[in-house]
MDAnalysis code that builds the backbone (N, CA, C; Angstrom):
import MDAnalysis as mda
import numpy as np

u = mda.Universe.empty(654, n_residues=218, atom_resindex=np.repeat(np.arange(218), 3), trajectory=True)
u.add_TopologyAttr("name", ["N", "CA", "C"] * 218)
u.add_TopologyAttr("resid", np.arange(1, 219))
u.add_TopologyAttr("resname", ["UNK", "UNK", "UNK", "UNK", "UNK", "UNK", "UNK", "UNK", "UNK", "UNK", "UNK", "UNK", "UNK", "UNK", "UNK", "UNK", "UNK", "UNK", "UNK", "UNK", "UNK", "UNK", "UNK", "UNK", "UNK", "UNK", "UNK", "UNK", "UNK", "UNK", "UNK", "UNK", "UNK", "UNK", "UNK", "UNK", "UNK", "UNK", "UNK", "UNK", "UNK", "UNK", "UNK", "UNK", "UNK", "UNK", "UNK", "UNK", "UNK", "UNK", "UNK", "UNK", "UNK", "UNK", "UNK", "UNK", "UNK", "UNK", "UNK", "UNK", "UNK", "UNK", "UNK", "UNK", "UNK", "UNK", "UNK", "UNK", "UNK", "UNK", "UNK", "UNK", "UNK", "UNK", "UNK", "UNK", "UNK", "UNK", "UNK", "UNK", "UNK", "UNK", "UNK", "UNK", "UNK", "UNK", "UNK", "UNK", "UNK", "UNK", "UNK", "UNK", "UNK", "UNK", "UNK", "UNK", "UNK", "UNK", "UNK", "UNK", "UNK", "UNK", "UNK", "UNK", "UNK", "UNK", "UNK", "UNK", "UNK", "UNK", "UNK", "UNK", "UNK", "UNK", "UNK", "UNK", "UNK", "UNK", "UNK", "UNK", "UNK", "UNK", "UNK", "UNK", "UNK", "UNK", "UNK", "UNK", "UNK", "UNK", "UNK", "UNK", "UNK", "UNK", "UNK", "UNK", "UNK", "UNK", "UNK", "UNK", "UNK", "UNK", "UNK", "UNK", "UNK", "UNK", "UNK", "UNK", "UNK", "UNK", "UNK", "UNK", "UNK", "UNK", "UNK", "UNK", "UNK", "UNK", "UNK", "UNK", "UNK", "UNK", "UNK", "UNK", "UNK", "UNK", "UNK", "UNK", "UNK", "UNK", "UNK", "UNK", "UNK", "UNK", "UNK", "UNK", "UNK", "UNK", "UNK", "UNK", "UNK", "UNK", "UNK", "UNK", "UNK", "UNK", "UNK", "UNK", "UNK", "UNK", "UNK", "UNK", "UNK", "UNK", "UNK", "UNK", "UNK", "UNK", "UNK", "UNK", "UNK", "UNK", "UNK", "UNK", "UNK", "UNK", "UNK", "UNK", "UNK", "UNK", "UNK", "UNK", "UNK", "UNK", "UNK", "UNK", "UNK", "UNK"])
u.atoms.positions = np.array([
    [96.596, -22.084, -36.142],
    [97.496, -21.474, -37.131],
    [97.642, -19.984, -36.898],
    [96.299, -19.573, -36.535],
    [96.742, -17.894, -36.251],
    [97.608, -17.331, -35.091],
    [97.285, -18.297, -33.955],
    [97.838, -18.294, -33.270],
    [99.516, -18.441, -33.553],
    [99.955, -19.345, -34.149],
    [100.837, -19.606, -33.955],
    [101.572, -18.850, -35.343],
    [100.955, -17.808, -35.787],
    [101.597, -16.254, -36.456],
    [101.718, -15.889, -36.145],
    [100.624, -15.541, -34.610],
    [101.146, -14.490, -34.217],
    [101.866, -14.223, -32.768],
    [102.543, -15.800, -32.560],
    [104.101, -16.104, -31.496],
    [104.806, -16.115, -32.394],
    [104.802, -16.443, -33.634],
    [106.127, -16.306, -34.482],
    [107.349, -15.608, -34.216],
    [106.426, -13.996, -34.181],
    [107.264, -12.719, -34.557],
    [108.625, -12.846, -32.935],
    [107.258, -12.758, -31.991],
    [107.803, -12.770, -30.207],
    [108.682, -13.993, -30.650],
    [108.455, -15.093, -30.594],
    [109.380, -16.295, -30.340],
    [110.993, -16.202, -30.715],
    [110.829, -15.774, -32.323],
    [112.251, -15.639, -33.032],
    [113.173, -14.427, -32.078],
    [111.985, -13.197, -32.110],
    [112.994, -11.893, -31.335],
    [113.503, -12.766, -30.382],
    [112.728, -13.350, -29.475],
    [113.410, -14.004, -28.011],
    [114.774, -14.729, -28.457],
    [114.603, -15.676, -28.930],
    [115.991, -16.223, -29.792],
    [117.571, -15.368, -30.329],
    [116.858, -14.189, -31.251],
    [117.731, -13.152, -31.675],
    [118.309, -12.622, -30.121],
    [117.407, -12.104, -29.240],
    [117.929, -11.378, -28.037],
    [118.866, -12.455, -27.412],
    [118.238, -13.697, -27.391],
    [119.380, -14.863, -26.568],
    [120.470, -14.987, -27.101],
    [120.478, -14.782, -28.544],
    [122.050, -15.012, -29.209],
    [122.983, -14.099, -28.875],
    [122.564, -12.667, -29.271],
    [123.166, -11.866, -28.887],
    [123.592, -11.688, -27.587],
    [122.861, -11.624, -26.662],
    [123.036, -12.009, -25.330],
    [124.382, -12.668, -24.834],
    [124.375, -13.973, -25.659],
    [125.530, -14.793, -25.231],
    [126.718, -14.351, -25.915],
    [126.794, -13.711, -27.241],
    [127.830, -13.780, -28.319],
    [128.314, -11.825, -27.122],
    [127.195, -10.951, -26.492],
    [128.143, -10.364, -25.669],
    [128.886, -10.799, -24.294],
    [127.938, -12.287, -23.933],
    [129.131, -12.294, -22.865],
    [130.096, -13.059, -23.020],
    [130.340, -13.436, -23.991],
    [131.272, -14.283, -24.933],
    [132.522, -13.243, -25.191],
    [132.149, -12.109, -25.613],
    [132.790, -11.225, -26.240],
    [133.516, -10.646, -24.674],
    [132.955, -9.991, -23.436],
    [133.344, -9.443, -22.406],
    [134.234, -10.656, -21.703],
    [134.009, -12.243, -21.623],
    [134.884, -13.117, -21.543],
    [136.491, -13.202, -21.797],
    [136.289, -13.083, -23.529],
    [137.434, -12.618, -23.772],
    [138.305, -11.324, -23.474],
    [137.859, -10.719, -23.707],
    [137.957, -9.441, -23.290],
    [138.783, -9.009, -22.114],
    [138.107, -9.933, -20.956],
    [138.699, -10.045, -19.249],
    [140.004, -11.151, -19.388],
    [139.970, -11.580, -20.137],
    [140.982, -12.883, -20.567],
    [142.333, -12.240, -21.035],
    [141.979, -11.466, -22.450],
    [142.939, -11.042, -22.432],
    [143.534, -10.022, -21.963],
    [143.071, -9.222, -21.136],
    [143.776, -8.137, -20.040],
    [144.326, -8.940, -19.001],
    [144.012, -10.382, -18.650],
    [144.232, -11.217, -17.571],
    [146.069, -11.108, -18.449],
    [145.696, -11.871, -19.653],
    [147.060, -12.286, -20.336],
    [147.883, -11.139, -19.810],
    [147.767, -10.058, -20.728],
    [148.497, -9.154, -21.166],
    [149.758, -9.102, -19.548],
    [148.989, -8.972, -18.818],
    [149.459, -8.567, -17.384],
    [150.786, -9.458, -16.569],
    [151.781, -10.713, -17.334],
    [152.173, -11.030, -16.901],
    [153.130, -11.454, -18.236],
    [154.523, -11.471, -18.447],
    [155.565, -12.524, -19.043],
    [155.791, -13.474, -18.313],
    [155.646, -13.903, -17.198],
    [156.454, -15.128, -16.437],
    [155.316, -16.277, -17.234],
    [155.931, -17.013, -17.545],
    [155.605, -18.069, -17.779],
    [154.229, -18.872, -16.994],
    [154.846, -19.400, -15.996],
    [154.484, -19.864, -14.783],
    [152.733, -19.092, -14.428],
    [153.420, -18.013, -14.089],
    [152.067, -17.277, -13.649],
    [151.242, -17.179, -14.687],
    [151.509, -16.450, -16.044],
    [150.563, -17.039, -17.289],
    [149.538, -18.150, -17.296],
    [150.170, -19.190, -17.146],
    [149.289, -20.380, -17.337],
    [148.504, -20.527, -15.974],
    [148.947, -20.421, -14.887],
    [148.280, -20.686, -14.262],
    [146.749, -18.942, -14.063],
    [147.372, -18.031, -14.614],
    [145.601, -17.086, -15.263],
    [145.001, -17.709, -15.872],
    [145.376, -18.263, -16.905],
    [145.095, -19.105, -17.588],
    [143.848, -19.971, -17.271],
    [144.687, -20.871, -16.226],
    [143.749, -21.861, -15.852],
    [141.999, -21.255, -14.864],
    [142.584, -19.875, -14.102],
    [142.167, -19.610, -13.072],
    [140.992, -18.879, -14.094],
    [140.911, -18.281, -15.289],
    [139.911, -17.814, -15.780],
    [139.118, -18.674, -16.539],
    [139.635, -19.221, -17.212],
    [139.158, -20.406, -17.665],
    [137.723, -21.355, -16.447],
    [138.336, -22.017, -15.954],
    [137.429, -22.475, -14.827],
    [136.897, -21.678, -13.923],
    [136.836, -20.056, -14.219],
    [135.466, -19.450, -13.385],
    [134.622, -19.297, -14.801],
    [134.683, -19.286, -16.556],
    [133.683, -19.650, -16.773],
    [132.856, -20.828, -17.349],
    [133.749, -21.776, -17.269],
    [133.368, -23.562, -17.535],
    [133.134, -23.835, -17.244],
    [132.019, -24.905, -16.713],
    [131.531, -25.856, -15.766],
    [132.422, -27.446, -15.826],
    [133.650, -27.341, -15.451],
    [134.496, -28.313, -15.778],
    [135.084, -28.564, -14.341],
    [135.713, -30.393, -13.869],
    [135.768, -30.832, -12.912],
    [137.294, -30.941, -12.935],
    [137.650, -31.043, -14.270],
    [138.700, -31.434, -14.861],
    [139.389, -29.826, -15.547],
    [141.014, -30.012, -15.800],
    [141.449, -29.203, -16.605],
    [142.740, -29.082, -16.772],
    [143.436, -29.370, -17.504],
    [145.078, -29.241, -18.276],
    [145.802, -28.218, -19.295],
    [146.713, -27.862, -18.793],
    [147.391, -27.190, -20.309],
    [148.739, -28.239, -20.785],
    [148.693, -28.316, -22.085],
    [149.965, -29.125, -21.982],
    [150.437, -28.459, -23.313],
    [151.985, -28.218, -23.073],
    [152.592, -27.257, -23.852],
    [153.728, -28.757, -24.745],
    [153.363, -28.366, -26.126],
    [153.991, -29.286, -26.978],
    [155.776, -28.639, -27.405],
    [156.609, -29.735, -27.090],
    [157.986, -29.645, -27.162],
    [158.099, -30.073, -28.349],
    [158.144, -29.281, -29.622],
    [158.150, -29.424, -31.320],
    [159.662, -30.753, -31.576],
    [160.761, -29.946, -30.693],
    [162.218, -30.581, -30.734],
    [162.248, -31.833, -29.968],
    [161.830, -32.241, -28.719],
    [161.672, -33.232, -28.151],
    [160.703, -34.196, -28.860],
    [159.570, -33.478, -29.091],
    [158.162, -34.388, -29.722],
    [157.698, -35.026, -28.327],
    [157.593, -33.935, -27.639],
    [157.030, -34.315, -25.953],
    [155.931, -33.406, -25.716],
    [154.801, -33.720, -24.980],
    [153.954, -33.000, -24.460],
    [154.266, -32.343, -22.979],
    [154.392, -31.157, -22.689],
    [154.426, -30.883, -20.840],
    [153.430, -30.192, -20.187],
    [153.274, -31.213, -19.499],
    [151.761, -31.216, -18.969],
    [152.186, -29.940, -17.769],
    [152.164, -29.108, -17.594],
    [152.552, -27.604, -17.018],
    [151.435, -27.624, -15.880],
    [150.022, -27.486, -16.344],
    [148.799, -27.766, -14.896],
    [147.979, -28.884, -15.383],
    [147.513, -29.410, -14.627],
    [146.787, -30.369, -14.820],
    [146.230, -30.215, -12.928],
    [144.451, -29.944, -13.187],
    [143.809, -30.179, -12.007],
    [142.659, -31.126, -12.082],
    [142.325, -31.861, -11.391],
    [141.479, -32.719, -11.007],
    [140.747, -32.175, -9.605],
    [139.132, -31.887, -10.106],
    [138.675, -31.603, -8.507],
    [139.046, -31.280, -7.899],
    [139.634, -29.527, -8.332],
    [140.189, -28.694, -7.606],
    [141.539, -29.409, -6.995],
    [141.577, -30.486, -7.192],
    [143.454, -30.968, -6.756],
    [144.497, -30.955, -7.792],
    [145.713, -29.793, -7.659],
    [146.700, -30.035, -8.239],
    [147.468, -31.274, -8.542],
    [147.877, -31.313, -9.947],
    [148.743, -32.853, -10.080],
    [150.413, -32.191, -9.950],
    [151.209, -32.934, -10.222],
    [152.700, -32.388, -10.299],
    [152.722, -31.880, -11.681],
    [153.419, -31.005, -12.277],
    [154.008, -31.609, -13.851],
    [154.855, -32.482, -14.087],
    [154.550, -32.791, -15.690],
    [155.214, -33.963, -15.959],
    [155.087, -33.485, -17.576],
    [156.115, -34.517, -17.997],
    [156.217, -34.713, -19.862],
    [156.163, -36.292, -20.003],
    [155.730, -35.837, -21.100],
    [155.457, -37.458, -22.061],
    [155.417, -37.249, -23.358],
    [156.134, -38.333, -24.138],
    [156.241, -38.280, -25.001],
    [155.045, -38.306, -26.119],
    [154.857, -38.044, -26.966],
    [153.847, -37.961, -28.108],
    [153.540, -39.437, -28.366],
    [152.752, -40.043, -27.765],
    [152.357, -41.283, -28.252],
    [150.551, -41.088, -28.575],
    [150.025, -42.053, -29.036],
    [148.765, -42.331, -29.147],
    [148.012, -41.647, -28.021],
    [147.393, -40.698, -28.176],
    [145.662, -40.731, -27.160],
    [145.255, -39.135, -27.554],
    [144.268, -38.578, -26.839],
    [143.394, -37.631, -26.671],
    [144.506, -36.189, -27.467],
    [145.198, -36.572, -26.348],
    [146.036, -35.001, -26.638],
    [146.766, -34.609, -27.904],
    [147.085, -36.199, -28.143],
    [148.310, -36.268, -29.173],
    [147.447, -36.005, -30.143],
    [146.122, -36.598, -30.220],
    [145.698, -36.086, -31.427],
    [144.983, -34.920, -31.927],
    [144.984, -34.226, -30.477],
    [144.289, -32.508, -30.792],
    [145.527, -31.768, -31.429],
    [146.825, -32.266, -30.790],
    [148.334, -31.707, -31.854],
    [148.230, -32.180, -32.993],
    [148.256, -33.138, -33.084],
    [148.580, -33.928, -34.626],
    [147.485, -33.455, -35.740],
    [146.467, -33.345, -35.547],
    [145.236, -32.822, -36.421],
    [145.519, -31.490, -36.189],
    [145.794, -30.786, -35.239],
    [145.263, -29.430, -35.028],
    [144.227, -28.666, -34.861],
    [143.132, -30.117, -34.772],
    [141.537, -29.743, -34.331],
    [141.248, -29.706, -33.127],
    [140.423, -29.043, -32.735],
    [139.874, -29.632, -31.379],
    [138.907, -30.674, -32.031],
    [139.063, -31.954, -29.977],
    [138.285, -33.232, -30.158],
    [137.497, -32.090, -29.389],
    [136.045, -32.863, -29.609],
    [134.652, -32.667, -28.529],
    [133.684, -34.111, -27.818],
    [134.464, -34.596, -26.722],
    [133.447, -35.691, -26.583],
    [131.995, -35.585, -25.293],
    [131.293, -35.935, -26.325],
    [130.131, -35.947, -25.090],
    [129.583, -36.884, -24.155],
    [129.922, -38.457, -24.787],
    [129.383, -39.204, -24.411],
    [130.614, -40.266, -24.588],
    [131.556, -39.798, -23.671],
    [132.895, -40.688, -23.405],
    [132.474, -42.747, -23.308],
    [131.489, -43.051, -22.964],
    [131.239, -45.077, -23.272],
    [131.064, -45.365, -24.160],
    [130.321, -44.181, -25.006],
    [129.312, -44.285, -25.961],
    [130.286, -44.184, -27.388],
    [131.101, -43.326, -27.250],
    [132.086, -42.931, -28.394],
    [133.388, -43.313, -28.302],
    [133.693, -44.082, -26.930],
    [135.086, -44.737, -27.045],
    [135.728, -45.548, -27.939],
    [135.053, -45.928, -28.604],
    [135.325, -47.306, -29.652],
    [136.327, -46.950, -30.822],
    [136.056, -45.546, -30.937],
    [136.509, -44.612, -32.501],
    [137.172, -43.785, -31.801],
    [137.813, -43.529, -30.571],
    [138.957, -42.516, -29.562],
    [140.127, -43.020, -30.022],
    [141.343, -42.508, -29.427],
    [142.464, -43.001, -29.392],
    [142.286, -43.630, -28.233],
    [143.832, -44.256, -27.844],
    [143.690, -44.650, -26.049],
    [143.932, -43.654, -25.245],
    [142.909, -43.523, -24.246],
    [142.651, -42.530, -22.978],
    [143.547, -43.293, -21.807],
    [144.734, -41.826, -21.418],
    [145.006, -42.079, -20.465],
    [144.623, -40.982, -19.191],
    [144.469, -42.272, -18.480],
    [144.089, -41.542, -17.014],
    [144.357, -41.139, -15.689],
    [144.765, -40.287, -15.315],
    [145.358, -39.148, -14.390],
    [144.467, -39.155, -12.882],
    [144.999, -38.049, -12.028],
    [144.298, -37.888, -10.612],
    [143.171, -38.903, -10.319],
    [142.098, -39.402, -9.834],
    [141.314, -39.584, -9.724],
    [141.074, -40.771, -10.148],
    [142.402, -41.142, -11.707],
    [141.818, -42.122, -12.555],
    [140.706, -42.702, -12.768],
    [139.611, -42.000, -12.716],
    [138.300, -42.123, -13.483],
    [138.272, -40.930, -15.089],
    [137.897, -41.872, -15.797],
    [138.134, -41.430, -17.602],
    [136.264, -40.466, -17.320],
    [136.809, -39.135, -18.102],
    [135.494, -38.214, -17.962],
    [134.580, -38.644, -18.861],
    [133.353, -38.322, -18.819],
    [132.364, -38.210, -19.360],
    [132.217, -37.785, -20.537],
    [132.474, -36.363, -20.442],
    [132.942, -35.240, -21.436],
    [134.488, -34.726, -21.105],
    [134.672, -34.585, -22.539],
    [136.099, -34.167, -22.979],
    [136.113, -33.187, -23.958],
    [137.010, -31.948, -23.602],
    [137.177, -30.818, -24.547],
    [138.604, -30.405, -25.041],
    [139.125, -30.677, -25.320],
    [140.385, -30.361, -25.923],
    [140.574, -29.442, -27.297],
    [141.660, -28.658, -27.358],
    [141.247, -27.422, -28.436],
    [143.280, -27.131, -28.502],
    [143.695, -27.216, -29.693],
    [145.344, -26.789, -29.966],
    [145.362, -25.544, -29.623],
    [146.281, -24.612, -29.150],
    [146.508, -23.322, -28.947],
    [147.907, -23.480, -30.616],
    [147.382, -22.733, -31.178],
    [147.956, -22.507, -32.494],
    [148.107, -20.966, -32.858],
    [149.880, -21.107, -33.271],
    [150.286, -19.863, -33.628],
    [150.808, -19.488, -35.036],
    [149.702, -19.380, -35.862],
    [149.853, -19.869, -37.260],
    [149.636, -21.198, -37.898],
    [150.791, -21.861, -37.856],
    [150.122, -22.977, -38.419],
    [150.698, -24.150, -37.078],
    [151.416, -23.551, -36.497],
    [152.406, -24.349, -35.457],
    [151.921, -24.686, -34.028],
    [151.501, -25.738, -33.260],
    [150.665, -26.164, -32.370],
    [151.845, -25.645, -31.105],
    [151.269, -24.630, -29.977],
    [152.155, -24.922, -28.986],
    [151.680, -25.613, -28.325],
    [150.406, -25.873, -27.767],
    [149.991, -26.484, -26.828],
    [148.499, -27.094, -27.139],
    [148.044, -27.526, -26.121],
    [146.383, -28.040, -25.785],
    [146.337, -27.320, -24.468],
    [145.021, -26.881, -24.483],
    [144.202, -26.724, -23.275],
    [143.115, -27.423, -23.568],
    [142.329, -28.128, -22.351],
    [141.261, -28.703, -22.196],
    [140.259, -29.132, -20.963],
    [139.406, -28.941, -20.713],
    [138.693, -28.999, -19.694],
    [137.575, -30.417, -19.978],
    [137.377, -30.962, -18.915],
    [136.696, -32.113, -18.906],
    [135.650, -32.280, -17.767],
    [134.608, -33.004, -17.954],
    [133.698, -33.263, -16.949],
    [133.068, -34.901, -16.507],
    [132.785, -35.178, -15.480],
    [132.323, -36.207, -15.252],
    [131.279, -36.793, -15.661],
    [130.370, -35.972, -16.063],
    [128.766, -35.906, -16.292],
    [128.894, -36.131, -17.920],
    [128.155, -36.527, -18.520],
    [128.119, -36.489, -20.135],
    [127.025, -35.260, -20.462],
    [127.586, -34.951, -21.866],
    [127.058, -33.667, -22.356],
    [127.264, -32.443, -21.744],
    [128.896, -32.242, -20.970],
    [128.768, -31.013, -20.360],
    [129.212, -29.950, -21.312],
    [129.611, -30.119, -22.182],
    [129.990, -29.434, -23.839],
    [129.454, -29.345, -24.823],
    [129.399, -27.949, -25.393],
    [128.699, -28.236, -26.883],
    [130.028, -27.411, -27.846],
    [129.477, -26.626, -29.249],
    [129.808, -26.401, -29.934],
    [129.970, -25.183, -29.493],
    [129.676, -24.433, -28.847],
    [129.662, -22.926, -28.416],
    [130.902, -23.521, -27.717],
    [130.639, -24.353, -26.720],
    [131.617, -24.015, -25.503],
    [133.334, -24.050, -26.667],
    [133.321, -25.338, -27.555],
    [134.399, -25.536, -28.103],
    [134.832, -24.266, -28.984],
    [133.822, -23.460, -29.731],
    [134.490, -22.204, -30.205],
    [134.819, -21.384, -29.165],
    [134.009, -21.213, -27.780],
    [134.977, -20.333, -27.101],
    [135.981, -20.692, -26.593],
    [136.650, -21.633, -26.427],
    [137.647, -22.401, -26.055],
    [138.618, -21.884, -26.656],
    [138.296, -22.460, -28.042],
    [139.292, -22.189, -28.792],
    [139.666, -20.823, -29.122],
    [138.739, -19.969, -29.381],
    [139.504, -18.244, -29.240],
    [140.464, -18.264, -28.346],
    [139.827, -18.456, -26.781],
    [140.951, -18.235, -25.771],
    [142.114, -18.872, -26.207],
    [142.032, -20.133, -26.616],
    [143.353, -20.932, -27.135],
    [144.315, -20.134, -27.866],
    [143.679, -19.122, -28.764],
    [144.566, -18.625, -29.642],
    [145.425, -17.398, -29.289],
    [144.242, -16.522, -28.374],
    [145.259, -15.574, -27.692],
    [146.202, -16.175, -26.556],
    [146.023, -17.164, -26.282],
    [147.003, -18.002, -24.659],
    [148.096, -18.340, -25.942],
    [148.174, -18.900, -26.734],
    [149.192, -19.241, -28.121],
    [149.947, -18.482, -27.989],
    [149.664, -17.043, -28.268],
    [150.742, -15.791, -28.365],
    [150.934, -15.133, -27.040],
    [150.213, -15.125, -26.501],
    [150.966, -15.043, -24.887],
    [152.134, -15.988, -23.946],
    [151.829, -16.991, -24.701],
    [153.145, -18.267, -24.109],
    [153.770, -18.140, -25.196],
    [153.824, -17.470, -26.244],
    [154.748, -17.479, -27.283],
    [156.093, -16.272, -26.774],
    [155.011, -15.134, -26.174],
    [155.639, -14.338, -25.807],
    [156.411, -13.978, -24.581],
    [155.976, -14.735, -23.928],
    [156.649, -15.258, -22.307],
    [157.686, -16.128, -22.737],
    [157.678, -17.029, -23.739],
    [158.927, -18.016, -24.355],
    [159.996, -17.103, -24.540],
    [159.725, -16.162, -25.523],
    [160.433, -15.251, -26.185],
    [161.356, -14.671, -24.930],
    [160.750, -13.549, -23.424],
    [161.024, -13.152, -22.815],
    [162.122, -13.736, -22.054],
    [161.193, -15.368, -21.613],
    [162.109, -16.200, -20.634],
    [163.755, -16.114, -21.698],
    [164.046, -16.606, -22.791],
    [165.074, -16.876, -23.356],
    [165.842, -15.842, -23.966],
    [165.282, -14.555, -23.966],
    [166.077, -13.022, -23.835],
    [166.645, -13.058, -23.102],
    [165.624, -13.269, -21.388],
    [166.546, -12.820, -20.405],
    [167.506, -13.884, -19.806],
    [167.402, -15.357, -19.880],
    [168.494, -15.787, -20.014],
    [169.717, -15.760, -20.708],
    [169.595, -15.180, -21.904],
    [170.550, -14.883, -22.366],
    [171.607, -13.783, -22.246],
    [170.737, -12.431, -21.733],
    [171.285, -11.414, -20.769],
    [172.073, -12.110, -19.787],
    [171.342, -13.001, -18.750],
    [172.042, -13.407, -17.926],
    [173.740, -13.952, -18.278],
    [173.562, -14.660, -18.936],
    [174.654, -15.303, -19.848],
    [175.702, -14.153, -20.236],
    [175.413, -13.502, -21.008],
    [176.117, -12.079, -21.261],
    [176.557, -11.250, -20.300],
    [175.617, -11.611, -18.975],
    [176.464, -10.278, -17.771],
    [177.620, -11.027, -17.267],
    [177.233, -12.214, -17.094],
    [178.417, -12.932, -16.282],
    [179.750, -13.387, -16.726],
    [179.249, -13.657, -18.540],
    [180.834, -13.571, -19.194],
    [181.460, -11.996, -19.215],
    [180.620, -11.275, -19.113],
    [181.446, -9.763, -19.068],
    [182.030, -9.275, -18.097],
    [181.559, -10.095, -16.828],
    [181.980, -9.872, -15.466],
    [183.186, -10.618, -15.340],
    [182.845, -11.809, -15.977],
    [184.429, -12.882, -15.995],
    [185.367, -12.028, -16.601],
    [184.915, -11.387, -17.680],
    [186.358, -11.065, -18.267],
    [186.769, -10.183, -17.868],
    [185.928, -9.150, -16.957],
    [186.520, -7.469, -16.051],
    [187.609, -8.459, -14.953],
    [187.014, -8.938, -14.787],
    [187.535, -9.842, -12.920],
    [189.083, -10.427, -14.109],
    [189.165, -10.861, -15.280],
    [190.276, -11.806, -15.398],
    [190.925, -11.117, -15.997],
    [190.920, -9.460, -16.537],
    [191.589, -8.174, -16.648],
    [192.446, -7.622, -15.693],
    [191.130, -7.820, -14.936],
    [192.223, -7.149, -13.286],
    [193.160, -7.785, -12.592],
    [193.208, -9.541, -13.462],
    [194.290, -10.287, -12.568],
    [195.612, -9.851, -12.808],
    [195.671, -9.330, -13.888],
    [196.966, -8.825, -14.555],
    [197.685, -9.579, -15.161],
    [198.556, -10.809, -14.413],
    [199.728, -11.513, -15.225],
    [199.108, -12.521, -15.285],
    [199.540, -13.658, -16.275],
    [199.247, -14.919, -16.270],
    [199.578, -15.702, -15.121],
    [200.484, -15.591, -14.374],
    [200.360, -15.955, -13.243],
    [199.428, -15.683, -12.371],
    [198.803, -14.709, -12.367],
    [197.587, -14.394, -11.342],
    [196.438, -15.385, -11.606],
    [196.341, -15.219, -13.162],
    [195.177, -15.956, -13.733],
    [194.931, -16.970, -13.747],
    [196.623, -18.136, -13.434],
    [196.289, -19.048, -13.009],
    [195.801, -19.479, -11.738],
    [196.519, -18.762, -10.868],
    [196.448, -18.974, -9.021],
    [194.958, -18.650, -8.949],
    [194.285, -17.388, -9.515],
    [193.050, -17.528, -9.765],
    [192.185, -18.688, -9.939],
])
């Protein structure tokens, strides 16, 4: 008993120092994440920082973003890697399984023990490799109350996730939310510029034809 008063004090500090420990490199994570964000509007390149920071600090085999089409009611699967192998993109519609229901709830799922807990899943569908993971992490990227997407990372092994990993997930989720919110925004400005130069150009060019006769032979 005395003994074990007097590891008490040492034991807990060790604990306190480990928390903290992690909650700063948790904190410098983000941190590098979002300067990663900040640094790009293209779309495209976004997600794929995205992905590329993400999996230097996850231990994941697996990993997807899939950006939810509110108007379609389609998911677009934008990256999706398997063991370091790229898939194509693709969309699908909002039916039953994993993803649909990290949108539809707006929770993140956490599975650890994918044989063990299948029974109470939706239906898992399966991609590259078609072997169904072990562990599964999925987390909504939410911008207010409005789901744009899922990101999620997965592993072969069971128990490669806990509760830490899913809250840091999900932070990142939330700043990647407003960064593809804001690359949305950009992409459809500048198409619309586009749109605007070329009817203004049409109408200089159909000024200078002069007569209606020109404008037709035009």
């Amino acid at each position: 008993t005395s003994i074990g008063r007097q590891l008490g004090g040492p034991v807990a500090n060790a604990w306190l120092l480990q928390g903290i420990r992690q909650r700063a490199e948790r904190l410098a994570i983000l941190n590098h994440i979002a300067r990663a964000l900040s640094g790009t509007l293209n779309l495209d390149e976004l997600l794929e920082t995205v992905h590329r920071e993400i999996m230097a600090v996850m231990e994941a085999d697996t990993f997807f973003i899939a950006l939810y089409d509110r108007e379609a009611d389609e998911l677009d699967f934008r990256i999706q890697v398997d063991k370091g192998l790229p898939e194509p993109p693709m969309r699908r519609p909002m039916a039953p399984g994993l993803t649909a229901s990290v949108v539809s709830k707006k929770q993140p799922l956490l599975i650890r023990n994918f044989e063990q807990e299948k029974d109470r899943l939706p239906p898992v569908k399966l991609w590259g490799t078609m072997q169904a993971p072990q562990s599964w992490l999925g987390v909504p990227m939410l911008l207010g109350q409005d789901v744009v997407g899922v990101l999620s990372v997965q592993a072969y092994r069971t128990g490669a996730f806990d509760e830490a990993d899913q809250q840091l997930l999900s932070t990142i989720a939330d700043a990647v939310a407003v960064a593809v919110e804001n690359a949305r925004l950009y992409e459809a400005e500048r198409r619309r510029a586009e749109r605007l130069t070329s009817v203004l150009q049409l109408s200089i060019e159909l000024t200078g034809l002069g007569d209606e006769s020109s404008v037709l032979t035009a």
